[in-house]
C-alpha positions in Angstrom: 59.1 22.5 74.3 59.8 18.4 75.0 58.0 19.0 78.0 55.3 21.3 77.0 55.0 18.6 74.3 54.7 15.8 76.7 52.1 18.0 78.9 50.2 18.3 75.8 49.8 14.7 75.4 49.2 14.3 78.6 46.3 16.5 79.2 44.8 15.1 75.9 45.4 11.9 76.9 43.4 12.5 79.8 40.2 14.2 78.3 40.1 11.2 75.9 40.4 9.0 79.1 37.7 10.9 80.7 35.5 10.9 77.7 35.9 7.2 77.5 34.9 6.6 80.9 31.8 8.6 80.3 31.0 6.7 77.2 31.6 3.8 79.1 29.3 5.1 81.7 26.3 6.0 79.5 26.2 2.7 77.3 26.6 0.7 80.5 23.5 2.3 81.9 21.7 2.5 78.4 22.3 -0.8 78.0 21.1 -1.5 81.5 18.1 0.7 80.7 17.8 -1.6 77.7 17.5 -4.8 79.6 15.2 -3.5 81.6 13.2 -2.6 79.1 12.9 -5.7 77.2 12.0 -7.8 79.7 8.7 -5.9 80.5 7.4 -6.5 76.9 8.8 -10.1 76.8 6.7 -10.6 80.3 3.6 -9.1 78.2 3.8 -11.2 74.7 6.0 -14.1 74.7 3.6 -14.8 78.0 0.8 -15.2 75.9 2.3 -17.2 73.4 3.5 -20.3 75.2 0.1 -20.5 77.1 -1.7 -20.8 74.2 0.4 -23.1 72.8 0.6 -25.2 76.0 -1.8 -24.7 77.9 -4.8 -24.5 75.5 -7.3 -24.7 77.7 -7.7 -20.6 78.6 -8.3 -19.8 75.0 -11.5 -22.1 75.7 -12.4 -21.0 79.2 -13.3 -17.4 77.6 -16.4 -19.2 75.4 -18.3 -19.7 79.1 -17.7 -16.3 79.8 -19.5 -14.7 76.4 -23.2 -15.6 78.4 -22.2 -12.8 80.8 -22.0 -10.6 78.5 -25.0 -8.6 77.3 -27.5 -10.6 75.4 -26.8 -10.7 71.6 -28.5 -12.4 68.8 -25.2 -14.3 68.3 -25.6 -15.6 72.3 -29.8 -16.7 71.8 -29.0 -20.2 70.7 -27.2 -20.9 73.9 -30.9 -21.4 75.5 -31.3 -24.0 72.5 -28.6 -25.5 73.2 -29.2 -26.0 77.1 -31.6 -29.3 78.1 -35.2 -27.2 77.2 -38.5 -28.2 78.8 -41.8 -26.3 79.0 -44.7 -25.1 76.9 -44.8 -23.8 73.2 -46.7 -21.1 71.7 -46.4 -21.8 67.8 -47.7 -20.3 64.7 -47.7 -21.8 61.5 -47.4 -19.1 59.0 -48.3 -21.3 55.4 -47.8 -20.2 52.1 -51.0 -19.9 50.0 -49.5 -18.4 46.8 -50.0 -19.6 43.5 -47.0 -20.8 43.0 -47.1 -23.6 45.7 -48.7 -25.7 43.3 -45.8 -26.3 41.5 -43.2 -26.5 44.2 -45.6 -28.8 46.3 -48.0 -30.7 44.2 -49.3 -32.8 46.8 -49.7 -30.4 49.1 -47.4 -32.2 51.4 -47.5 -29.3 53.9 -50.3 -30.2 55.2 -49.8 -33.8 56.8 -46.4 -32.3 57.5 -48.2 -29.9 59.7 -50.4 -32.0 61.5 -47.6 -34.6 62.2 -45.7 -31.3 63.9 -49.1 -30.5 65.6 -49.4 -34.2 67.2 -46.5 -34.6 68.3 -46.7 -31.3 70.5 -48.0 -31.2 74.2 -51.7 -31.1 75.7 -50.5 -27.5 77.2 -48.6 -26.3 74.2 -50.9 -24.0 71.7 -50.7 -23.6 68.0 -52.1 -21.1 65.6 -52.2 -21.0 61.8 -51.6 -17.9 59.0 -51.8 -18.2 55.6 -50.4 -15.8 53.3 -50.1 -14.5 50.2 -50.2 -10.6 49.6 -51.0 -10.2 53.2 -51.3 -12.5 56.4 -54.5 -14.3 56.9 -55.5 -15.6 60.7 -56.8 -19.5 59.9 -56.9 -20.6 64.1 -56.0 -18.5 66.5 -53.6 -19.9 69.6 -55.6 -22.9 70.0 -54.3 -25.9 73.1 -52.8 -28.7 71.0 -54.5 -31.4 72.6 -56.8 -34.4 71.7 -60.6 -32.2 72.3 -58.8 -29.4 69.9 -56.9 -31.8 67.1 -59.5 -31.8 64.7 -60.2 -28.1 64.6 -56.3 -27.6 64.3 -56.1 -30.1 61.5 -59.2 -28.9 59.8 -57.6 -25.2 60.0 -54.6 -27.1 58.2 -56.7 -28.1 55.5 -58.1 -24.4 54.9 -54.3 -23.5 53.5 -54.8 -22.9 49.7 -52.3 -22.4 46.6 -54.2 -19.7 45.1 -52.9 -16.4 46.2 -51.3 -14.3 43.6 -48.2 -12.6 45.5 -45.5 -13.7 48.3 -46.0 -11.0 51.1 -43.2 -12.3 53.8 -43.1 -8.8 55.9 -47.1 -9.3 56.1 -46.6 -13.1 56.9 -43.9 -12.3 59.5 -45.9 -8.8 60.8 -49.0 -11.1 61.6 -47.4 -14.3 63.2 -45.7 -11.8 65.7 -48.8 -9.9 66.4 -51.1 -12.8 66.8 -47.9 -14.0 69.9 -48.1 -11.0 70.7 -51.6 -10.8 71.7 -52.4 -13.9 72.4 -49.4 -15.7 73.4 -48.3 -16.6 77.2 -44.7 -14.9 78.1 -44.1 -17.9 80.2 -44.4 -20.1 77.1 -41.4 -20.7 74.4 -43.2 -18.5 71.5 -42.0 -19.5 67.9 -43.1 -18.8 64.0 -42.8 -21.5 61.6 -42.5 -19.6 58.4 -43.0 -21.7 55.1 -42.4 -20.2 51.9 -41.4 -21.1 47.8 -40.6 -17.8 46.7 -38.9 -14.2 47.4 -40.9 -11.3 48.2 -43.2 -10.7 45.5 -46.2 -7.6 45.8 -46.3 -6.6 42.2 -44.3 -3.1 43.1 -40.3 -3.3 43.0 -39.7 -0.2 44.8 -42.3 -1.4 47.4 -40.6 -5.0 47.8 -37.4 -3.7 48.1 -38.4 -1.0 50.9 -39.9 -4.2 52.8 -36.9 -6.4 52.6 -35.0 -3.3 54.2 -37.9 -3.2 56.9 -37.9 -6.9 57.4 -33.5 -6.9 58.2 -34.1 -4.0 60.3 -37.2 -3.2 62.9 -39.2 -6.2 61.6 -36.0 -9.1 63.1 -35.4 -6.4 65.6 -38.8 -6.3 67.5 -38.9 -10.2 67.3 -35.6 -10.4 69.0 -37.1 -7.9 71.6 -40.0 -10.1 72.2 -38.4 -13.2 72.5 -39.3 -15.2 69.2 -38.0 -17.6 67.5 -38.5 -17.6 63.6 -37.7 -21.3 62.2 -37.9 -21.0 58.4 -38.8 -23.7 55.5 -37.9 -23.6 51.5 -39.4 -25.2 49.5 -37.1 -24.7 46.5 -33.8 -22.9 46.2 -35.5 -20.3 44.5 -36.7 -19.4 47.5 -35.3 -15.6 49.4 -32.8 -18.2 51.2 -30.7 -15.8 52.2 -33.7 -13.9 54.1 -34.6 -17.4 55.3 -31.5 -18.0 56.7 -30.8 -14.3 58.1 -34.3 -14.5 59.9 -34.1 -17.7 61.4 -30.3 -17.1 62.8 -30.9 -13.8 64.4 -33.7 -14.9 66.2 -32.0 -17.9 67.1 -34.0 -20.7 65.3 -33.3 -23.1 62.4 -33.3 -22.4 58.6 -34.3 -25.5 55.9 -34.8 -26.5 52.9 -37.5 -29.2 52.2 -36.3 -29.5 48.3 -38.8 -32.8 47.9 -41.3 -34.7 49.3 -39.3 -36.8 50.7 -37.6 -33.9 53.7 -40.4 -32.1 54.7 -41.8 -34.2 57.3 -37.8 -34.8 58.4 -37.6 -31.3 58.6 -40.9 -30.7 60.9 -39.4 -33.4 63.3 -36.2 -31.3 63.4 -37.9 -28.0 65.0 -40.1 -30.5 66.9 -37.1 -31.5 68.5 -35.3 -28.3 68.5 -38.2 -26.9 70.2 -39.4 -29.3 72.9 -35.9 -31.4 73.0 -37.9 -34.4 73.6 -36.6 -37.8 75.1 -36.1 -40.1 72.5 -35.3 -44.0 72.1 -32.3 -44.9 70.2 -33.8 -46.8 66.7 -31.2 -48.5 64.8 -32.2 -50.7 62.3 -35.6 -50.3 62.4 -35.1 -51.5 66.4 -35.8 -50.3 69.5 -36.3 -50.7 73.3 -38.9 -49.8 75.4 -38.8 -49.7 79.4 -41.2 -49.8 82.1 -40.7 -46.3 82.9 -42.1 -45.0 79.5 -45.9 -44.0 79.7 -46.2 -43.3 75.8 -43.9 -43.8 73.1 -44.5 -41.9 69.4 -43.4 -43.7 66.2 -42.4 -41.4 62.9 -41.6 -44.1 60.1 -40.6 -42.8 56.8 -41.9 -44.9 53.8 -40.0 -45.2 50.3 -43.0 -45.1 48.1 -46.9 -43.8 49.3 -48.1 -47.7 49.0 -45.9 -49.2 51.4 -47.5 -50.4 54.8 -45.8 -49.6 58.0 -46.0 -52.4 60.3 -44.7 -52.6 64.0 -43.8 -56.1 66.0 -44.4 -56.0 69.1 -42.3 -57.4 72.2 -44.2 -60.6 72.3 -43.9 -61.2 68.4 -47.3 -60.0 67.4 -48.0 -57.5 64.4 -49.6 -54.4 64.3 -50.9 -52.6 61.1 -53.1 -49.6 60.6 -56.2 -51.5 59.8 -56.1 -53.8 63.4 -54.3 -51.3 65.1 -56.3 -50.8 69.0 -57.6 -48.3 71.1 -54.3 -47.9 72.9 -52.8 -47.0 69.1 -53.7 -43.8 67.3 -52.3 -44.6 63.6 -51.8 -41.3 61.1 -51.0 -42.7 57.6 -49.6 -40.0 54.7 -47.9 -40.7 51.5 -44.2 -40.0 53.1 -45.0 -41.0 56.7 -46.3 -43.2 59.4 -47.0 -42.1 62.7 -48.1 -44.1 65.7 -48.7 -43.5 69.3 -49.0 -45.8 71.8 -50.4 -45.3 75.0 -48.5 -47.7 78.1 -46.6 -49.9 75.6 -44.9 -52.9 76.7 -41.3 -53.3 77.7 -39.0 -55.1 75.7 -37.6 -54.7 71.7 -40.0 -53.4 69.2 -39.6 -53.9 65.5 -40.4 -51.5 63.0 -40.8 -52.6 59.6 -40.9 -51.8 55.9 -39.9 -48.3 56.6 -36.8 -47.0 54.9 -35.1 -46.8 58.3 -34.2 -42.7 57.0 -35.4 -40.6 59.5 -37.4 -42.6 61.8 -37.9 -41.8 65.3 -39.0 -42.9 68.7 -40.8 -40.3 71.0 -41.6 -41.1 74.3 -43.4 -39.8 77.0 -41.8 -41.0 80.6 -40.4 -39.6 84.1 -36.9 -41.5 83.3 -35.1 -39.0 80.8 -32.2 -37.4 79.7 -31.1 -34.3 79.7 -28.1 -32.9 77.2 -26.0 -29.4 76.6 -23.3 -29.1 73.8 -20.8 -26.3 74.5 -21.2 -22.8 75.3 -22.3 -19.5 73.2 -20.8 -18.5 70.5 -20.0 -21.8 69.2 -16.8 -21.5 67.1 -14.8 -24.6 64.6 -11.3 -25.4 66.3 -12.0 -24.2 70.0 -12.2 -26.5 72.7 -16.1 -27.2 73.9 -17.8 -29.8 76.6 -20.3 -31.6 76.4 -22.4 -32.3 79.0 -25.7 -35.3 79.9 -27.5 -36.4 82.9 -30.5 -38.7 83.4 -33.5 -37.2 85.7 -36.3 -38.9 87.2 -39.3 -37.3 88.1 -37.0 -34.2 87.6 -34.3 -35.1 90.5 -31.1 -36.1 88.7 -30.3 -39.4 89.4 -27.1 -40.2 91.1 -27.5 -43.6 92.2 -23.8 -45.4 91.6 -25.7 -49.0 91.2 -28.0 -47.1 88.0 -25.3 -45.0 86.6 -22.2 -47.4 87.0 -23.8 -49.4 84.7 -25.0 -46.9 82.2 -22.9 -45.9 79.2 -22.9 -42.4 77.5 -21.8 -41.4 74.3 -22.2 -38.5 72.0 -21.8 -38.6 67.8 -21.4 -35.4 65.7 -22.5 -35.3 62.2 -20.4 -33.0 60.4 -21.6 -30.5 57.6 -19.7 -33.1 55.1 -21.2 -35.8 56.6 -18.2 -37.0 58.5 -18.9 -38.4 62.2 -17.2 -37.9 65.4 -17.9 -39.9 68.4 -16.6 -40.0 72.3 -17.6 -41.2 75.3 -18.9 -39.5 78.5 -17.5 -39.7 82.1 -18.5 -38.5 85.3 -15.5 -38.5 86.3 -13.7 -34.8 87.8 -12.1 -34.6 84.6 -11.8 -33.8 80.6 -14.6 -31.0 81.5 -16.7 -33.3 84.1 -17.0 -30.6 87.1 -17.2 -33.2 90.0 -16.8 -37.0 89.9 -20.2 -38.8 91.3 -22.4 -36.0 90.4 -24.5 -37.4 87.9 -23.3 -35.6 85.1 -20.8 -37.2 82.4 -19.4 -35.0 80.1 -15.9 -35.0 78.0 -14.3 -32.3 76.0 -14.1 -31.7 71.9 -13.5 -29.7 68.9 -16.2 -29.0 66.0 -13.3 -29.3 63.3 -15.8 -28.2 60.6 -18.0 -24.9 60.9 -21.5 -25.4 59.7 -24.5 -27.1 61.0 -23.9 -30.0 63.1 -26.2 -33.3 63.8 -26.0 -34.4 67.5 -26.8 -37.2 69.3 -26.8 -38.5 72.9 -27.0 -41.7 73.5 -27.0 -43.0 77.2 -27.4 -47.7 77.2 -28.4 -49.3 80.4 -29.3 -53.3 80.7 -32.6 -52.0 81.8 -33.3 -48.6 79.5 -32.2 -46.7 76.7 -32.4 -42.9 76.2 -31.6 -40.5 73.0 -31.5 -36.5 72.6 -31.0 -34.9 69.0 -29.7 -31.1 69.1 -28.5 -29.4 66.3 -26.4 -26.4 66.3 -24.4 -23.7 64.4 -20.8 -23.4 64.3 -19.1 -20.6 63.0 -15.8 -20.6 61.9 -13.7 -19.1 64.0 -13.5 -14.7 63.6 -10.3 -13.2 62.7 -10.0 -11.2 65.8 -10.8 -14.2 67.8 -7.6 -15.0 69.0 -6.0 -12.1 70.2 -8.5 -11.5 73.4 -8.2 -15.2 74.0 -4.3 -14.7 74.8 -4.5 -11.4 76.1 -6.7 -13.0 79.8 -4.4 -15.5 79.8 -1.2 -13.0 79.9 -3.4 -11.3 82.9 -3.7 -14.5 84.8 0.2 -15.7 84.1 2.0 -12.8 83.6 5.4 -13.9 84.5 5.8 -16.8 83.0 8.0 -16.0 80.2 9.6 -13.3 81.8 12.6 -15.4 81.4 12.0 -18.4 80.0 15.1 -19.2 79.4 16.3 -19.4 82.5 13.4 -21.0 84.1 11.4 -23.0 81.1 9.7 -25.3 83.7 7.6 -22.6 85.3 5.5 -22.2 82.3 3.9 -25.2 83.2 3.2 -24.5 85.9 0.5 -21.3 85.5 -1.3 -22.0 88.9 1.3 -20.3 90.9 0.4 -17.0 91.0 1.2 -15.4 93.8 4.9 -16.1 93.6 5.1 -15.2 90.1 3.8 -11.8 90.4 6.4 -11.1 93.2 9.3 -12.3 90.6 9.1 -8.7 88.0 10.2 -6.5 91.0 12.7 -8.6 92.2 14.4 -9.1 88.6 14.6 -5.4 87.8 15.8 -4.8 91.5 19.0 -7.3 90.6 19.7 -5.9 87.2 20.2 -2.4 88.6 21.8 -2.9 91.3 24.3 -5.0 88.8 24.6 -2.2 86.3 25.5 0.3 89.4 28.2 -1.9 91.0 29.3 -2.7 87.2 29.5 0.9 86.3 31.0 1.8 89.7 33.7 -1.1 89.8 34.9 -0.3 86.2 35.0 3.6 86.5 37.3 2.5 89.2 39.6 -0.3 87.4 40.1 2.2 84.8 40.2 5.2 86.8 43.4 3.8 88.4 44.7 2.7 86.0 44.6 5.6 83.9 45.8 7.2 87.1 48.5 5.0 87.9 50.2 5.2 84.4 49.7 9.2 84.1 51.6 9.4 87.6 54.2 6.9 85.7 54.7 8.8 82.6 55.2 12.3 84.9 57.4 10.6 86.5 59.5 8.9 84.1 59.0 12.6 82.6 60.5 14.1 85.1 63.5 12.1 85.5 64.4 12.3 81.9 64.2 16.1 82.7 66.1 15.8 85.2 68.8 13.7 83.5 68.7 16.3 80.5 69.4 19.2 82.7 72.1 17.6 84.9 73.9 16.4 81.1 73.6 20.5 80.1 75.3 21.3 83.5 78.3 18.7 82.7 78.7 19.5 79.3 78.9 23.5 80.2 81.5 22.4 82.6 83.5 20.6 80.4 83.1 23.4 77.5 84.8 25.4 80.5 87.2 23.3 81.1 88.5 23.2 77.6 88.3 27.3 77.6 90.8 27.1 80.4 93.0 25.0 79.2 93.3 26.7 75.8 
């Protein structure tokens, strides 16, 4: 029994043994499995994470790539925000409803108008619509130059306030058929929609079925065609979320002209937006004219209707309305000055008795200046560059002796009315794309989403160039940031792989090739450890296990051994005894 006992344990001892060693086995090679693993998904997502947080630049690099894609309403503005040159098709479309008479008194439209109409091109075209329960052809696309002024500016006058509804889909329906007709596909076609009220036909039911029309085909087919629909309120009564909706999606500018007082300011706005015109930085009433500007177009704003713009020029004379020359073409309204000057001299011009709010230098000349801000979509918090380069006679100019002595600098008017500024470089770097190139460009943030005031100022000894742009920045989407770091894990996949081991080659995301060989190479090591592990301690503990079974048989056996020779001698000494009795 002792030793059927001690078998007993034995063989149990062993099947626990056994079982160990196979539990040994499995977690080694689960855990293995386990390591394994875990570093695939670390390689995907921890990746992502430390690029974005130091290297920020990817999450910007995917904004250039949105162009690509297929054209959106959300992508148009990118073609605003590009240096644009060329001809215009616009058409004025002018409410005539009764109503204008109280939200604008003095008809203030109307100079408004021709100011927007004189500042245009001899090759650009304009046409007027009136409307008020349907849309009413004034002037058809008529050239905006001198032999055609009056008849535009008489068509101008022709806009009444006595209309008894506030059509919009008939205003909008006939500005896009009159482009459509009549307008060039090689010009820039545009609708300047001006309006006090919401859409008003006497029939609820009807208006309601002609709002839904105007969100869907109505935007839709101007899209299609290529227009731009810039919008002006007059009062915040006005539809201004239709305003707005239109002008967005068809990638134009929505304002409101609440008094007098910002309704030319707002015309000069599109005008800008729309032929991004070289400009002459005015500060202070002040500006300078070169020898390479042909004609240069002054918009002075007045505080009161009596006040009497004057300009002084280079050599100290004075200029007025009433002694103005032949070379001068004066326009006089009750909120605005504007003069034109054909071949005016070089040097500093003073402007004076304007409220220096809003005024502006236009000039006509072969030395300009060409600006882009960022890339489409244009989103608050996400790296964008900003880019400007002079041209002469259309060449851009990249003469070291002109450009190492001309300055460039951008400011940002923020929706609160906060202003950031920075300085270009052309300098390979901070977004330049080569150094000596003749572009200078820097990189930024919009911190605020909203409409933003540009401008770009470039300040030689010799000359002085401006562009305005104004743009829209959105805050930034919710699922923005995800596909940002998702290219980035593509591009850098093993960087955190194991970043604990090997922090520095985050920094390093350039590397590539080397990189993508390091994920094989890993998981070869770590099973080829796990094997050897598994194998070398099945083996410690294999013999030992085996080593101290053969010791306890053995030990076993010569304690059985000593038992029976014990048994032998005390049955011989139990015989002994018999004998002896």
């Amino acid at each position: 029994m002792n030793r059927g006992g001690q078998v007993e344990i034995h063989r149990f001892g062993w099947r626990r043994v056994a079982a160990a060693l196979g539990c040994v086995g499995i977690l080694l090679l689960g855990g293995g499995s386990g390591i394994v693993a875990a570093s695939e998904p670390a390689a995907e997502h921890p990746t992502t994470e430390p690029s974005v947080a130091e290297h920020p630049a990817p999450a910007t690099e995917a904004a250039p790539s949105a162009p690509a894609q297929p054209a959106t309403t959300t992508q148009l503005p990118a073609a605003r925000l590009a240096a644009r040159s060329g001809d215009v098709d616009a058409v004025l479309v002018i409410d005539s409803s009764g109503s204008m008479k109280q939200t604008d008194p003095h008809r203030l439209r109307i100079p408004a108008a021709k100011m927007f109409i004189s500042l245009l091109d001899a090759k650009d075209r304009v046409g007027l619509i009136s409307f008020s329960d349907n849309g009413y052809p004034i002037v058809h696309l008529t050239p905006a130059d001198k032999q055609h002024q009056a008849q535009l500016f008489a068509g101008v006058e022709k806009v009444s306030s006595k209309g008894a509804y506030t059509n919009l889909h008939a205003a909008l329906a006939t500005g896009h058929a009159m482009l459509k007709r009549e307008g060039d596909s090689q010009h820039r076609r545009m609708l300047v929609l001006m309006s006090d009220g919401k859409m008003d036909t006497g029939d609820f039911d009807k208006d309601q079925a002609l709002l839904e029309k105007i969100r869907g085909e109505t935007i839709d087919a101007l899209v299609a065609d290529g227009i731009e629909v810039y919008t002006i309120a007059f009062t915040e009564a006005s539809d201004m979320p239709l305003m707005h909706e239109v002008a967005k999606r068809t990638a134009a500018l929505s304002r409101l002209a609440s008094n007098d007082r910002e309704l030319h300011e707002v015309f000069s706005q599109i005008f800008e937006s729309a032929k991004q015109p070289d400009m002459l930085p005015m500060e202070g009433g002040e500006f300078v004219v070169d020898a390479a500007v042909e004609e240069v177009t002054v918009v002075a704003s007045k505080a009161k209707p009596d006040v009497e713009i004057k300009l002084q020029m280079p050599d100290g004379r004075m200029i007025a309305a009433i002694n103005a020359g032949k070379a001068v073409r004066w326009f006089k309204s009750e909120q605005f000055d504007m003069i034109t000057i054909d071949k005016p001299p070089a040097g500093q011009w003073h402007l004076l008795s304007s409220d220096n709010r809003g005024d502006k230098a236009y000039v006509v000349t072969h030395l300009g200046m060409d600006a882009r801000i960022g890339e489409a979509p244009l989103y608050a918090n996400t790296e964008q560059t900003g880019e400007a380069w002079l041209h002469d006679n259309g060449e851009v100019v990249v003469k070291a002796e002109i450009l190492g002595q001309t300055h460039f600098n951008v400011e940002i008017t923020q929706p609160d009315g906060a202003k950031l500024e920075m300085p270009l470089a052309d300098a390979g770097m901070n977004g330049d794309r080569a150094a000596g190139d003749g572009a200078f460009a820097n990189v930024f943030n919009f911190t605020q989403p909203g409409q933003q005031k540009i401008r770009v100022v470039a300040k030689n000894a010799n000359f002085q160039r401006e562009k305005a742009l104004i743009v829209d920045v959105a805050a930034p989407p919710v699922d923005a940031k995800p596909p940002a770091a998702e290219e980035p894990a593509h591009e850098t996949p093993p960087a955190a792989e194991a970043p604990k081991e090997e922090p520095p080659k985050e920094e390093a995301p350039k590397d590539e090739a080397p990189k993508d060989e390091a994920p094989p190479a890993e998981k070869g090591m770590n099973i080829g450890l796990i094997i050897s592990l598994f194998v070398l301690v099945n083996l410690v503990v294999g013999g030992a296990v085996g080593g101290f079974i053969f010791w306890r048989r053995r030990k076993a056996a010569k304690a059985a051994a000593a038992a029976d020779t014990d048994a032998d001698e005390d049955e011989a000494d139990d015989k002994n005894k018999k004998k002896k009795k």
